[in-house]
N, C-alpha and C positions, 0 to 999 in steps of 0.2 A: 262252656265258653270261657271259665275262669284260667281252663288248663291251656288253651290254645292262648290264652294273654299273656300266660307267664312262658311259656314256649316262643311266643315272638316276643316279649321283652330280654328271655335270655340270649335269644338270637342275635340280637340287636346289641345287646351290652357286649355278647364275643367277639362283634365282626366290630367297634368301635375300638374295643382292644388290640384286634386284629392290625387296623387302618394304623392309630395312634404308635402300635411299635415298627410296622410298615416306614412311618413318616421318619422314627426316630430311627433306626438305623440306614436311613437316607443320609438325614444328619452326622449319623455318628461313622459313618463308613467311606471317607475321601476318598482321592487317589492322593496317594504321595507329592507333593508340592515337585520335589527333585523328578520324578516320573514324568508326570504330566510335562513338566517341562521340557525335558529330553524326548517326548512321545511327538510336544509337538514340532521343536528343532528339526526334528531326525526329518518328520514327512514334509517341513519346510524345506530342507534339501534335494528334496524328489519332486515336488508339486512347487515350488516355488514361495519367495517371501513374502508374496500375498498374502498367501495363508496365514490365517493366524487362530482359526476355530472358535473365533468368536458369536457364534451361533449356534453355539453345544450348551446346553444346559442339564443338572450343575457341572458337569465332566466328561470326557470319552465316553466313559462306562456308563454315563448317567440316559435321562430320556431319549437323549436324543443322540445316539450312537453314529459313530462314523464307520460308510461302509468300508470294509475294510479291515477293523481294526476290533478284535474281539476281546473281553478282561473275564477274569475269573478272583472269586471274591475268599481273600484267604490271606493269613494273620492281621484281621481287622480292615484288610485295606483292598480297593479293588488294584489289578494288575493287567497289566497288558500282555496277555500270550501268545495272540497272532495278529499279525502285522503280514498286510498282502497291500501292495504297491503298483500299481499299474491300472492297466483299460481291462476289467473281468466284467465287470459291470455298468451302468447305465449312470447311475451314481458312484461310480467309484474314484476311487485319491488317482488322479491321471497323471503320468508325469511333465513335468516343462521340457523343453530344448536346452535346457541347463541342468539337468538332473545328474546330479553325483553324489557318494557314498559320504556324509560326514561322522567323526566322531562320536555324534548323539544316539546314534544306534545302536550303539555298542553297550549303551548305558543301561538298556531295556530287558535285564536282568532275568525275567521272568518269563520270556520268549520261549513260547512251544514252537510257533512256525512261522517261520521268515518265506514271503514270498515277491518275486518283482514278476509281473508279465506287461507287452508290450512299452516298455518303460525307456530301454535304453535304444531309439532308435536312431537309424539315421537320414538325415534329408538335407534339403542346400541349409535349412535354416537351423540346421542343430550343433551342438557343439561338437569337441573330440570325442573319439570313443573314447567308453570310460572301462575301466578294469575292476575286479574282484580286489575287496583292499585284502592286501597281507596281513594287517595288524589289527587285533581288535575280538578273533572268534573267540580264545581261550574265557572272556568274558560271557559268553553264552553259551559255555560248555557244559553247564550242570543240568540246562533244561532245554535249550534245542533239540527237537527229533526230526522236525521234516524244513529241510532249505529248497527252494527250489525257484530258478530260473528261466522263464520261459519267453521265447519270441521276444530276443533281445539284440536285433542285428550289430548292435551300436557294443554290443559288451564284447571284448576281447581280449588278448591278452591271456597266459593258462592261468588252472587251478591253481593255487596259493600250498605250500605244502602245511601253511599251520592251518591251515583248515582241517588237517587231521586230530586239533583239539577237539573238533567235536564229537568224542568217543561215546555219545547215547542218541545218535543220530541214526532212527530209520527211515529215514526218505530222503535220499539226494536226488534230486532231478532238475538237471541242466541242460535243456531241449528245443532246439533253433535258434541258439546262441551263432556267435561267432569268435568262440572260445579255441586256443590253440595249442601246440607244445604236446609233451607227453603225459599222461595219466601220471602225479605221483605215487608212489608207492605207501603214501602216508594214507590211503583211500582204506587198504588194511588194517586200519584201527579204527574203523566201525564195526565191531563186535556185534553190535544192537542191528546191522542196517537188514533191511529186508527187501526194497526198492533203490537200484540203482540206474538210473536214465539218464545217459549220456549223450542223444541222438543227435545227428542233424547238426554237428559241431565241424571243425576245421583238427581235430586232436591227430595226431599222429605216433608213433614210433609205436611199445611192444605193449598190450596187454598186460599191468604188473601178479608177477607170480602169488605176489601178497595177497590180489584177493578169493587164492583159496583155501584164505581163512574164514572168511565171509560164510559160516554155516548156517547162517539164519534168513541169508539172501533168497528174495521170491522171486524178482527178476532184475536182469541185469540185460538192459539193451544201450549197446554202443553205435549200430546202425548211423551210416552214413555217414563215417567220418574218412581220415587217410588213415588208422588205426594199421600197422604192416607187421612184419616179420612172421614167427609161427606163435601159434598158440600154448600158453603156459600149461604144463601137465600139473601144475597143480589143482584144475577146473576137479577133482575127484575130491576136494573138497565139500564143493558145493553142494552138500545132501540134502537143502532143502529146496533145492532150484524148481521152479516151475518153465518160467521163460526165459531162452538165452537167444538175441537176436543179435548178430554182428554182420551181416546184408552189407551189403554197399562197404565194403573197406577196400586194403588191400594187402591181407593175410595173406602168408604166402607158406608152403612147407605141406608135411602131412599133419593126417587130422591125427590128434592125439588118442591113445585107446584109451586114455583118463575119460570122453565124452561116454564109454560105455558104463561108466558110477553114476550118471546122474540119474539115479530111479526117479525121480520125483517128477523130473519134466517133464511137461505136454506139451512144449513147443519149442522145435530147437532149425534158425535161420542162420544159415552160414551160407548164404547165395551172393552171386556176383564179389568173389575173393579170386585169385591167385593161389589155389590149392595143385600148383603144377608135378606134377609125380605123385599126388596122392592118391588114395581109392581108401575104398573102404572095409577091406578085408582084418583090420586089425581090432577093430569096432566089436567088443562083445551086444549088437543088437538086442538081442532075445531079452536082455535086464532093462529094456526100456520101457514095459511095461503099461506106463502111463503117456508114452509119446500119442499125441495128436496130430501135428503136425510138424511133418519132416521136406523143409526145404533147403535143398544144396545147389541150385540151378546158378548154370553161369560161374562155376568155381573150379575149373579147370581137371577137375576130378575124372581118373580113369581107371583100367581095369572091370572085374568082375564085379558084381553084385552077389552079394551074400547070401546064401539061401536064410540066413538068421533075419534078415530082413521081416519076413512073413511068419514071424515069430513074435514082432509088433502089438496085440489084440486092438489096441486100440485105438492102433493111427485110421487116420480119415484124410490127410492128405500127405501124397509124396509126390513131392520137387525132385525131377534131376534131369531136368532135362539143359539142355545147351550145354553137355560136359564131352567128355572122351571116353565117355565107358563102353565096355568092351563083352562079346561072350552073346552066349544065352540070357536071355532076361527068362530070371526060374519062373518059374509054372506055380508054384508053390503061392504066389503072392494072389493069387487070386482068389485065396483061401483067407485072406484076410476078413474078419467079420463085421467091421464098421469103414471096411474103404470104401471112398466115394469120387478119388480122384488119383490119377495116375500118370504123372505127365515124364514122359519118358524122350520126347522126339529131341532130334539133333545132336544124337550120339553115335558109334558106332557100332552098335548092335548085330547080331549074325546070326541066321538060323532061320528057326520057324515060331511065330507066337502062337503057340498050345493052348491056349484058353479056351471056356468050352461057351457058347453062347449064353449060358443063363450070365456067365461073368459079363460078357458084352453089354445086354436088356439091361443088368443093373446099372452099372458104369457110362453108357451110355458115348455121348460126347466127350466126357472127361477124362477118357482113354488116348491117349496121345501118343504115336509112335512115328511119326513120319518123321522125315529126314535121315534115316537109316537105310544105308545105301545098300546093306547085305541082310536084311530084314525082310521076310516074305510072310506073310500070312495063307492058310489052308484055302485051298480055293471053293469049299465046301462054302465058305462066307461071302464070297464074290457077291453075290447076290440076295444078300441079306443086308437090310437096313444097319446092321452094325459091323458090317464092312469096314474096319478103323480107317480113319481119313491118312491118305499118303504114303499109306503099306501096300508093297506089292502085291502080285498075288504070289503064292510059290508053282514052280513049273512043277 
């Protein structure tokens, strides 16, 4: 009994010491006077001069935390690293109809990640659209890594080129914005960057050469902007690419044989472009090794099909349908060991489709060849449930 008394008095004496140095570095560990200040200026400029956080107790970082806004506790003092602005959440810092970028942001020194979503919109009752400020990033160059802009109809006007200060940046993603102009070329001094998302923007003119420098990039999708011209051959850079989606633009020229160096990617979208004279005969396939998904539909792409195509192991879908390709569609491709999808129709195809039925059973529906006006299939299939929809028979 004596030994269980003095085991729960020393208990008790730990966890009072525990509590007591808990308390005291509550006490002893503020936020910077100049911080806090500027933390709450900045989201007064976005949320309105309402605001004034008086119902935070003792601080941001303290009990009662603002959603939103995250601090990490380090030379004595807490700090402010992520700042996210907008409707994510239920309680989140919402913005006003007056929301614009001011000077106090800039102050916030210790910033891992800057984020605005649904923030900058527009409606009868909101203001002008606002723009990306020019001035002001080189101040959050030492520790920004991820900025990112989302469902921001009201934001426009283009990227800033000194936004290239932020050289330890890997996450940019600017995504249903209504951002415009050309990509600059200052975008190449993200050394660090891994994630580049530029979707669903108004961006136009040429893809800059510069980013294939970018050897650390994981993906890079530009989808759905006016993005034109051809595509830079510097993309043989990108040896750690996973995904490159540029869909919806309007690229124009052949596809560069630089696309056959990216071993790395499993997914590569270059559908609905203006690829008028291209095909794909220049394309070393066979090194792509870890492609999953290959879609080109709707890109004006003709000629033959490469027998390196089925050299692939491990795509599971191929896009090419709605183009101008031309020939035999090989035989070979049926040998593929993880395809599951095949959409081929609305090209100009010739010949006879050689496939042998176990290809049929597996693929199923997802075999697509119709709209090939010189396309016949064996008439041995006539009469089999995988009779491909739209293909003749052959005489």
């Amino acid at each position: 009994m004596k030994n269980k008394t003095q085991t729960l008095f020393a208990f008790l004496m730990l966890l009072n010491i525990f509590c007591w140095n808990g308390s005291a570095d509550d006490d002893l560990s503020p936020m910077e006077e100049n911080e806090q200040e500027s933390l709450y200026l900045a989201i007064q400029d976005f949320v309105g001069k309402d605001w004034n956080g008086s119902d935070l107790y003792p601080d941001p970082c303290g009990w009662t935390p603002i959603q939103g806004v995250s601090c990490d506790f380090f030379n004595g003092f807490w700090h402010v690293t992520d700042l996210n602005i907008g409707q994510v959440y239920e309680n989140s810092l919402n913005c006003s109809t007056s929301a614009e970028f001011g000077h106090h942001l800039f102050e916030l020194k210790y910033l891992r990640k800057l984020s605005f979503t649904n923030c900058f919109l527009l409606s009868s009752d909101h203001q002008k659209p606002v723009k990306i400020p020019v001035s002001g990033w080189e101040k959050l160059a030492d520790n920004l890594v991820h900025l990112e802009f989302r469902s921001n109809p009201g934001l426009t006007g283009k990227i800033p080129t000194t936004i290239g200060s932020l050289t330890n940046l890997e996450s940019l993603v600017l995504v249903g914005n209504a951002l415009t102009g050309e990509l600059p070329p200052e975008i190449g001094n993200f050394h660090e960057l891994k994630r580049l998302v530029l979707a669903g923007n108004r961006f136009t003119g040429q893809i800059p050469a510069s980013l294939g420098g970018l050897n650390q990039l994981l993906i890079f999708d530009a989808s759905r902007n006016y993005l034109s011209r051809e595509l830079p051959r510097s993309f043989d850079g990108l040896t750690s690419l996973l995904k490159l989606d540029l869909s919806y633009n309007l690229l124009v020229g052949r596809l560069p044989k630089e696309i056959g160096e990216l071993r790395s990617v499993t997914l590569l979208d270059l559908s609905y472009n203006n690829f008028s004279g291209g095909d794909l005969m220049e394309i070393e396939w066979k090194n792509l090794q870890n492609l999953q998904v290959l879609v080109l539909s709707n890109s004006a792409l003709g000629g033959n099909l490469p027998n390196s195509i089925a050299e692939m192991k491990k795509l599971r879908f191929l896009g090419l349908n709605s183009n101008r390709f031309t020939g035999i569609i090989p035989q070979e491709i049926e040998n593929l060991p993880s395809i599951s999808a095949i959409y081929l129709d609305g090209n100009n195809f010739t010949g006879k489709l050689e496939f042998s039925e176990l290809f049929y059973e597996k693929i199923g529906s997802h075999f697509r060849a119709s709209n090939n006006v010189h396309l016949c299939c064996p008439l041995q299939f006539l009469f089999s449930r995988h009779f491909p929809v739209g293909v003749k028979q052959c005489e």
